[in-house]
C-alpha positions as CSV (number, residue, x, y, z in Angstrom):
1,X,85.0,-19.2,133.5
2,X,85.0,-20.9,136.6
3,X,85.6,-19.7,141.0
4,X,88.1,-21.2,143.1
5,X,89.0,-20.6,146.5
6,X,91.8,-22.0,148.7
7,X,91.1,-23.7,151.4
8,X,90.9,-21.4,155.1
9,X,89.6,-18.5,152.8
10,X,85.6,-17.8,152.0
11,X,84.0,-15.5,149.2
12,X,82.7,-12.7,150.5
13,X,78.8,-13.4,150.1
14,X,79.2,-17.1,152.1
15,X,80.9,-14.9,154.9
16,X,78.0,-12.6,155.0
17,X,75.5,-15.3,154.2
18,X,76.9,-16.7,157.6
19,X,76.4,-13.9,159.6
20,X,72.9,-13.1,158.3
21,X,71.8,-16.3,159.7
22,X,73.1,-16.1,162.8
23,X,71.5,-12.6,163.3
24,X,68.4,-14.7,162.8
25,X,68.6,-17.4,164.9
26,X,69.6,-15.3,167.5
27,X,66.6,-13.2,167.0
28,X,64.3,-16.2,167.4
29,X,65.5,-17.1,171.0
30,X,68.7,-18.8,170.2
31,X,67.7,-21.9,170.4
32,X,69.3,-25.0,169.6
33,X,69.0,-27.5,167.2
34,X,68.8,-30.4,169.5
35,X,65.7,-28.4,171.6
36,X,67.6,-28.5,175.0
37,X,67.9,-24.8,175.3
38,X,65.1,-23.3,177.4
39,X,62.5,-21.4,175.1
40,X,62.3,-18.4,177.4
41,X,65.6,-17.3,178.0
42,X,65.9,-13.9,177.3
43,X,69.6,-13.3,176.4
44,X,69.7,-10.6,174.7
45,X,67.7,-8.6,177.2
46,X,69.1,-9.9,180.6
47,X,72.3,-11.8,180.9
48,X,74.8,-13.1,179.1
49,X,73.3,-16.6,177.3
50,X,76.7,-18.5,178.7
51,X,75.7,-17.5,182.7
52,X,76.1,-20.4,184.8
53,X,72.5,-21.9,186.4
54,X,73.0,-22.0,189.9
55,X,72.5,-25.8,190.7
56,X,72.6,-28.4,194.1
57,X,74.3,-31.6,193.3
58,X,74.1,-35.3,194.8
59,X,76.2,-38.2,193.7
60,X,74.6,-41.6,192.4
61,X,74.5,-44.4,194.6
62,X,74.7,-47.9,194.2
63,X,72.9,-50.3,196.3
64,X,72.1,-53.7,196.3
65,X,68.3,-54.0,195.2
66,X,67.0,-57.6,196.3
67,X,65.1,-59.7,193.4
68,X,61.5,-59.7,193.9
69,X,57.7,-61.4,192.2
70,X,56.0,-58.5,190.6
71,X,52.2,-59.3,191.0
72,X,48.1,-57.8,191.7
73,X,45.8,-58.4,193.9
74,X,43.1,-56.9,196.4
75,X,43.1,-55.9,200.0
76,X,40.8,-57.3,202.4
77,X,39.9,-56.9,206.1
78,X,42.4,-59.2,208.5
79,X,38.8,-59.7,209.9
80,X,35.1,-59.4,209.5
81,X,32.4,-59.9,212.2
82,X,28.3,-59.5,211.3
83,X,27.7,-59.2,214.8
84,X,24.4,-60.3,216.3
85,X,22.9,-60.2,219.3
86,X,22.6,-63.3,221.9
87,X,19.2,-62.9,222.6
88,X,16.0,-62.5,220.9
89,X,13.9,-58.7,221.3
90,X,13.3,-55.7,220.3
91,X,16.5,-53.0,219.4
92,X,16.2,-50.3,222.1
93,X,19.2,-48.7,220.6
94,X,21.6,-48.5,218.4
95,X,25.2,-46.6,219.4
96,X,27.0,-46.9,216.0
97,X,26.7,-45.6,212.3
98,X,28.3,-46.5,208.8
99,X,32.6,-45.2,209.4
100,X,32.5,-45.3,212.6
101,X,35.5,-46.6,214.4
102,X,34.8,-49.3,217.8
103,X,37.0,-50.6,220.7
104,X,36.9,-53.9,221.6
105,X,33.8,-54.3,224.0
106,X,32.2,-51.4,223.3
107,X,28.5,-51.0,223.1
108,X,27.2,-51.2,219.4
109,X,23.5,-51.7,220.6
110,X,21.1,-52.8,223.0
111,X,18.0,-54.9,223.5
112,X,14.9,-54.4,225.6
113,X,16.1,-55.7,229.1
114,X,12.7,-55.6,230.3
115,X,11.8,-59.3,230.6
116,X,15.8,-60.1,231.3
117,X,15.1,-58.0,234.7
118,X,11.9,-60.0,235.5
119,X,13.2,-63.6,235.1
120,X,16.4,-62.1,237.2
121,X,14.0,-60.9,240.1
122,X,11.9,-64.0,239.8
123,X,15.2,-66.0,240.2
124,X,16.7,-64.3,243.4
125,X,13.5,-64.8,245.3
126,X,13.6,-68.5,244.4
127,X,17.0,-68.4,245.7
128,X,16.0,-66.7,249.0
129,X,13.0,-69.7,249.2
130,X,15.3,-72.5,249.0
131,X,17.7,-70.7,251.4
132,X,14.8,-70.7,254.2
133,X,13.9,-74.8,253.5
134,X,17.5,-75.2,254.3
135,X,17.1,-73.0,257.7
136,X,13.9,-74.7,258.5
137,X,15.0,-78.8,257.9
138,X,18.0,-77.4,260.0
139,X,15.9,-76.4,262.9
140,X,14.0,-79.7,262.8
141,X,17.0,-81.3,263.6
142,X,18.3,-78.9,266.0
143,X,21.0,-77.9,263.6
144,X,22.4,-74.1,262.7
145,X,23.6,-72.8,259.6
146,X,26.4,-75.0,257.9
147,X,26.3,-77.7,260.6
148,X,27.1,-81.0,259.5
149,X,24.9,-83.8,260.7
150,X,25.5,-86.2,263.9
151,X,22.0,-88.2,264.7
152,X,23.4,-88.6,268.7
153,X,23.3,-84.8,268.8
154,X,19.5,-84.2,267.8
155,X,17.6,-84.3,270.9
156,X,15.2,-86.5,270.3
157,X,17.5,-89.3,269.0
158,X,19.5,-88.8,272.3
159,X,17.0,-89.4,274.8
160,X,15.7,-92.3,272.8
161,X,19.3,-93.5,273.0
162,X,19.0,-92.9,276.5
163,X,15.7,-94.7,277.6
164,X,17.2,-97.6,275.1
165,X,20.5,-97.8,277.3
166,X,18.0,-97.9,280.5
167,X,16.1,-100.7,279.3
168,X,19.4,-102.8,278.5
169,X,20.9,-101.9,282.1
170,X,17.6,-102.9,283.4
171,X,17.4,-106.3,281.3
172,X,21.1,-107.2,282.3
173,X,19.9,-107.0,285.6
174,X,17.0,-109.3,285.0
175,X,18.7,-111.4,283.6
176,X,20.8,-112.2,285.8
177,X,18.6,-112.7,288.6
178,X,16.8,-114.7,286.4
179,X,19.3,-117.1,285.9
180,X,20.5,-117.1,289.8
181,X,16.8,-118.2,290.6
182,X,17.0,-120.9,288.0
183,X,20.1,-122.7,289.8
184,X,18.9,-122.2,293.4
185,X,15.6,-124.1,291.9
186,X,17.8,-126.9,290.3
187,X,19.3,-127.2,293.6
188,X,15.9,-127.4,295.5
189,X,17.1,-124.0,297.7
190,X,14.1,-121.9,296.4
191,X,10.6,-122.5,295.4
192,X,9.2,-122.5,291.3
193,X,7.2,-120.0,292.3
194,X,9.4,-117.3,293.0
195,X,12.0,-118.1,290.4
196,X,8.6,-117.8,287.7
197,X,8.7,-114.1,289.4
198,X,12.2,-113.6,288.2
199,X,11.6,-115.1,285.2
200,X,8.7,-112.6,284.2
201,X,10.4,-109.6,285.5
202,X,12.7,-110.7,282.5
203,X,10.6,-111.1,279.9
204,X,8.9,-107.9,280.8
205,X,12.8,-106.2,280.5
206,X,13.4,-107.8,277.7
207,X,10.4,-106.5,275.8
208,X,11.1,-103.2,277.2
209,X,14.6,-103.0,275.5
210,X,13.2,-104.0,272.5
211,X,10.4,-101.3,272.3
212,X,13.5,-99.1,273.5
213,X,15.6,-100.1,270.7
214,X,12.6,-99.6,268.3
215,X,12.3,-96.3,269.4
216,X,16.0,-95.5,269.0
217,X,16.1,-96.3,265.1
218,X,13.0,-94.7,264.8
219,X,14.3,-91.1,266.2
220,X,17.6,-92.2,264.1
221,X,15.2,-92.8,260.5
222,X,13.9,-89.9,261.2
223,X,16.8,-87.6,261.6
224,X,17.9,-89.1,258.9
225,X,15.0,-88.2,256.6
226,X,15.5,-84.9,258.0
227,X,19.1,-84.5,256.9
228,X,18.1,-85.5,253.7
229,X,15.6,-82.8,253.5
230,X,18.1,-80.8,254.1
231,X,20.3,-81.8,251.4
232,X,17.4,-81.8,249.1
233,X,17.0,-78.1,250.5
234,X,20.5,-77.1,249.8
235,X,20.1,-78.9,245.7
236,X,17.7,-76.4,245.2
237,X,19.5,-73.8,246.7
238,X,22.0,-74.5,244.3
239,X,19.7,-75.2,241.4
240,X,18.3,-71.4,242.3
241,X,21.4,-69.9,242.3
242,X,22.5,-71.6,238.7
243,X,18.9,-69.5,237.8
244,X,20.0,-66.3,238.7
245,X,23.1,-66.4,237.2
246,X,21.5,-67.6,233.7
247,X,19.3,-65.1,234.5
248,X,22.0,-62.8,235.0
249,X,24.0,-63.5,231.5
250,X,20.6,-63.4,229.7
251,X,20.8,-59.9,230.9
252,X,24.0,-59.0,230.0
253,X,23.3,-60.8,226.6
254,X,21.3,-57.9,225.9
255,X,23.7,-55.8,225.2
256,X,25.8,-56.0,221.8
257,X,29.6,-55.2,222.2
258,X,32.1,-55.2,219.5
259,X,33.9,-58.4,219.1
260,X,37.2,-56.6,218.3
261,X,38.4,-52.9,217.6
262,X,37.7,-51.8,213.8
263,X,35.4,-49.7,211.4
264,X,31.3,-50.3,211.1
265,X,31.3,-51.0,207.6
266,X,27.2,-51.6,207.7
267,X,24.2,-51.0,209.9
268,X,21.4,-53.2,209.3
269,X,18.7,-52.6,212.0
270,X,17.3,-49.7,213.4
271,X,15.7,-49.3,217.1
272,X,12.2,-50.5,217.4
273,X,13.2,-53.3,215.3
274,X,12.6,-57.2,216.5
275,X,15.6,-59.0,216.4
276,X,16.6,-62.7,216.8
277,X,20.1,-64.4,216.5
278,X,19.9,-65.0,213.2
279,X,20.1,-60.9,212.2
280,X,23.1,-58.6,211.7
281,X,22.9,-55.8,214.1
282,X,26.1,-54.3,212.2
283,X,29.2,-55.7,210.3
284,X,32.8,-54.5,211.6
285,X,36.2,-55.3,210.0
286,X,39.8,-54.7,211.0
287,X,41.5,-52.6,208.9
288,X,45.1,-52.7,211.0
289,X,46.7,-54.9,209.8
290,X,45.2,-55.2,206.6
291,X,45.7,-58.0,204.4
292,X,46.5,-58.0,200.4
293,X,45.4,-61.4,198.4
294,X,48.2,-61.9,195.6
295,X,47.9,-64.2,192.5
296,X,51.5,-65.4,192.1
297,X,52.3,-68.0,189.1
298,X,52.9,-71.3,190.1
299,X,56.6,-71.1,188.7
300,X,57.0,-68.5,191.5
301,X,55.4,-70.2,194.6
302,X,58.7,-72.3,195.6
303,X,60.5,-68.7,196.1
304,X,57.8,-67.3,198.3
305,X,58.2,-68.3,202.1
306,X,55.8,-67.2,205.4
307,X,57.9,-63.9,207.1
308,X,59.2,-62.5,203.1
309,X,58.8,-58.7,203.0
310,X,56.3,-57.3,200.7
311,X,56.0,-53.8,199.1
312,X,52.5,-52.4,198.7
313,X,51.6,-49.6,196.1
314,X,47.6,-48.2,195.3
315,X,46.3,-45.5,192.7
316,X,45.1,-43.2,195.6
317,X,48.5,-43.1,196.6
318,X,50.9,-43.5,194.1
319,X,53.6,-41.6,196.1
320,X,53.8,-44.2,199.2
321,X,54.7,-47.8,199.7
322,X,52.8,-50.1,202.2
323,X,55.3,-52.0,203.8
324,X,54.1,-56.2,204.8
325,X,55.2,-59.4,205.4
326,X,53.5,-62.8,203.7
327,X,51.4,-64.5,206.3
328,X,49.8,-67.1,204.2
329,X,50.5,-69.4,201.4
330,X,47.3,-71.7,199.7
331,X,48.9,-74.8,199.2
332,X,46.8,-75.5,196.1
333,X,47.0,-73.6,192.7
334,X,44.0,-72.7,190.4
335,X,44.2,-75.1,187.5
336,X,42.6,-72.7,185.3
337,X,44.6,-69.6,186.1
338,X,47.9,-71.9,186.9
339,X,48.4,-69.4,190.1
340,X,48.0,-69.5,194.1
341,X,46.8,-67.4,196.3
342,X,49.6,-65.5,198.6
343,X,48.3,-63.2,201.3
344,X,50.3,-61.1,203.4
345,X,49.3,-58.5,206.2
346,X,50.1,-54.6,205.6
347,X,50.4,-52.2,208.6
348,X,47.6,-49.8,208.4
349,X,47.9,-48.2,211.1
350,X,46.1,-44.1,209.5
351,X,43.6,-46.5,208.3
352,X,44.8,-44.8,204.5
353,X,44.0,-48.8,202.8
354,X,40.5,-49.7,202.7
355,X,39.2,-52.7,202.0
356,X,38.8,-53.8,198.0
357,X,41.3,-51.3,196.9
358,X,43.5,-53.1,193.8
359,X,46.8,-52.9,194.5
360,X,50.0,-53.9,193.2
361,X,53.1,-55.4,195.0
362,X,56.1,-56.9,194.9
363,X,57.7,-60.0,197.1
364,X,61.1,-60.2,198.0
365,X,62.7,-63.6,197.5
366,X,66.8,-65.0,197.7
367,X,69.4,-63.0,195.4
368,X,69.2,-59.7,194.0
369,X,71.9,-57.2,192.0
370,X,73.5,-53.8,192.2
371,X,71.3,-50.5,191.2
372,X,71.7,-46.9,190.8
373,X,70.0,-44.9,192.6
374,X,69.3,-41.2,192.6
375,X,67.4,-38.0,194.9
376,X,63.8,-37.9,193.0
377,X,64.5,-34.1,192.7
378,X,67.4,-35.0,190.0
379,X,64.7,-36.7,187.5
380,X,63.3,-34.5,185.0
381,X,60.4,-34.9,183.3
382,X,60.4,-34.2,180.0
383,X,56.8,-33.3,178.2
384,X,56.8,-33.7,174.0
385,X,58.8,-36.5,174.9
386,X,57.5,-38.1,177.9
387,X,60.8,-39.4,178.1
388,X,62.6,-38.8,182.2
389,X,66.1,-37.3,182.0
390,X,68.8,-35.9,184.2
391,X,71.7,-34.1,184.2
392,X,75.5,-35.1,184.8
393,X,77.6,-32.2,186.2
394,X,81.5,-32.7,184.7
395,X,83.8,-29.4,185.0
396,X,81.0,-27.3,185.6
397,X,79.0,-28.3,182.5
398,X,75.5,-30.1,182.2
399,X,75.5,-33.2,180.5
400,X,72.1,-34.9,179.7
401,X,71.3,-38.3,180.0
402,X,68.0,-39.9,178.7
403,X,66.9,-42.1,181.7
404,X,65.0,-45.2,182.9
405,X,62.7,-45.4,185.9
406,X,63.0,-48.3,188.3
407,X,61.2,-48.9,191.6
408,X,61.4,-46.2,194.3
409,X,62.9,-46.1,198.1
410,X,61.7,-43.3,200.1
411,X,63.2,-40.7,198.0
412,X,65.3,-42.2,196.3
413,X,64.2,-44.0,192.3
414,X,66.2,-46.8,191.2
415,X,68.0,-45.9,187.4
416,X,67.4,-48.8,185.3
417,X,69.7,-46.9,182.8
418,X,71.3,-43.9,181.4
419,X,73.6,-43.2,184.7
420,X,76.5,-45.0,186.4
421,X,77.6,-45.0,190.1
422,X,79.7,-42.0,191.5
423,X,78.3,-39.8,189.1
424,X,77.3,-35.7,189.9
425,X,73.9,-34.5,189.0
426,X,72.1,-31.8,189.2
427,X,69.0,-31.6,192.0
428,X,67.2,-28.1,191.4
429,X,66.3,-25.7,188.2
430,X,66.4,-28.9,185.9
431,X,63.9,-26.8,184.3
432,X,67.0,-23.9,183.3
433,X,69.6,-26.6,182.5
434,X,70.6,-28.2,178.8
435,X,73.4,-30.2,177.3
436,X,76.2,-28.3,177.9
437,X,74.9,-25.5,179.8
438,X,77.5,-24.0,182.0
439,X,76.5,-24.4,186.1
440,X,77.7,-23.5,189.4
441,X,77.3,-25.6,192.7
């Protein structure tokens, strides 16, 4: 013999059969097929299971999000120095260690200055030497400091000039009674005799203004040889003074200043040490800006242009992005790894890069397209799955969406998918909500 029921009506035992189950289920924390449900709400014990969760909100927003070259590379120093000193001698000290950070002349070390002082001594007194043969080829000619020369003023040049000027006055005047006594003796007025007188008297004049004369460019050679040692006197015046200030730079060579602000990265001498050009006294970089080397593929090189902005992200800090710009482009690509080297220059300015961190980044470059973004506080992290989820608020009930990560904006994540513009979610106690959870704003 067989049951039948009509339909809307159920035998007794299925009707208590359902309610026996639910007793159960309830019993083991009510939760829900689909897992969503949180494990330790205590419903039974506190408040009703259907309480709303008490929930901020922020709307999805749509932005444009500019194409970009996802690459690697390493950041490097914008400069290194291994400074050295100028000099050769022995490290009196050294001012820096290993971290330390240096302005821009600053003292890193110094050498023994010893012998520098000597050879700067031994040059001013050659200087004050050369300065007295100046004085004293002056005073030979009658000359003080910084006159310039005129022979007809040194005294010994003008009264040769003088007795030279005599002798001509004097051999003007023989000669012309010379030649007064020659016609009166072609006339037969005077005698030979006396006009032989005349003549002699200039002869003797004649010889006198030559001796005269003589004299004269004598005095005049001889000033002039003067004024040349005075000249000479005042080259090596000169050539004393270019000493001291050799001297002098020698000096200051002994002291090792930082070629630019940065961090000591190495110290490689200690005082006591004997140094030449040729060793490192320390090596300093410069961190700010810092630079990132970037492998980009040669399909990608045409896209990348000097002045793009570039996004900077490292492992020791996953939660920031380095903001840059490219600075350099290697016009060549690597035939084996079909790539070129891109660098740009980060702003470091809390020093939080180092040098030869790996780092990833991405270049912007012409177009782009519409994304979703969202607050970081509405993702939600979900464990078994590993999978990132948020929650839609429509009419006051939570609607789950399973989510893709994009790139991140300050705090703001792009939503590669799972959420649309203009849409409500949820911002705090993701960790109470579940499909169809009832919440207030």
């Amino acid at each position: 013999m067989h049951s039948y029921f009509w339909p809307g009506r159920l035998p007794a035992f299925t009707i208590s059969l359902a309610l026996s189950l639910s007793v159960v289920f309830s019993s083991c924390g009510g939760k829900s097929p689909q897992g969503e449900r949180p494990q330790n709400q205590q419903a039974a014990n506190t408040e009703p299971a259907d309480a709303p969760v008490q929930v901020t909100v922020a709307k999805t927003e749509a932005r444009n999000v500019p194409a970009v070259i996802q690459t690697t590379g390493s950041l490097v120093a914008d400069e290194t120095s291994n400074v050295a000193p100028k000099v050769a001698g022995k490290v009196a000290n050294v001012n820096v260690n290993i971290g330390d950070f240096v302005s821009q002349g600053s003292v890193i070390a110094k050498i023994d200055d010893s012998d520098a002082r000597r050879q700067l001594a031994s040059a001013q007194a050659s200087v004050k030497q050369a300065i007295a043969a100046v004085r004293q080829a002056e005073a030979r000619l009658g000359l003080g400091p910084n006159s310039s020369f005129n022979a007809s003023a040194i005294p010994e040049v003008r009264s040769a000039n003088a007795n030279y000027e005599q002798a001509l006055a004097e051999l003007r005047q023989a000669e012309a009674n010379e030649k007064r006594y020659r016609d009166l003796v072609q006339s037969g007025d005077t005698a030979m005799i006396t006009y032989e007188q005349y003549r002699t008297a200039r002869d003797t004049a004649r010889a006198r203004a030559n001796a005269a004369k003589e004299q004269l460019d004598a005095q005049i050679n001889n000033a002039k040889q003067n004024n040349q040692a005075i000249a000479s006197a005042q080259a090596s015046v000169e050539a004393a003074q270019t000493q001291v200030e050799t001297a002098k730079q020698e000096l200051a060579d002994t002291v090792v200043r930082a070629p630019f602000s940065g961090f000591v990265t190495n110290r490689q001498v200690a005082p006591g040490e004997y140094v030449s050009s040729a060793n490192t006294i320390a090596t300093i970089i410069r961190s700010n800006p810092i630079k990132i080397q970037m492998q980009v593929a040669e399909a990608d090189v045409p896209s990348v242009l000097i002045g793009r902005g570039v996004s900077v992200q490292v492992d020791a800090y996953r939660d920031r992005r380095f903001a840059g710009t490219v600075s350099a482009i290697n016009p060549s690509v690597d035939p084996n790894s079909r790539s070129a080297i891109v660098e740009a220059k980060v702003e470091n300015g809390d020093n939080a890069l180092r040098a030869g961190m790996f780092a990833t980044a991405r270049i912007n470059k012409e177009g782009g397209a519409t994304g979703i973004f969202v607050p970081r506080s509405a993702v939600y992290s979900h464990e078994p799955t590993g999978s990132f989820r948020a929650f839609v608020i429509v009419d006051g009930v939570a609607k789950l969406r399973v989510i893709q990560l994009g790139a991140e904006e300050g705090d703001s994540i792009q939503i590669l998918s799972g959420l649309s513009s203009d849409e409500t979610v949820a911002t705090s106690n993701l960790d109470q909500l579940y499909e169809g959870a009832k919440v207030t704003v």
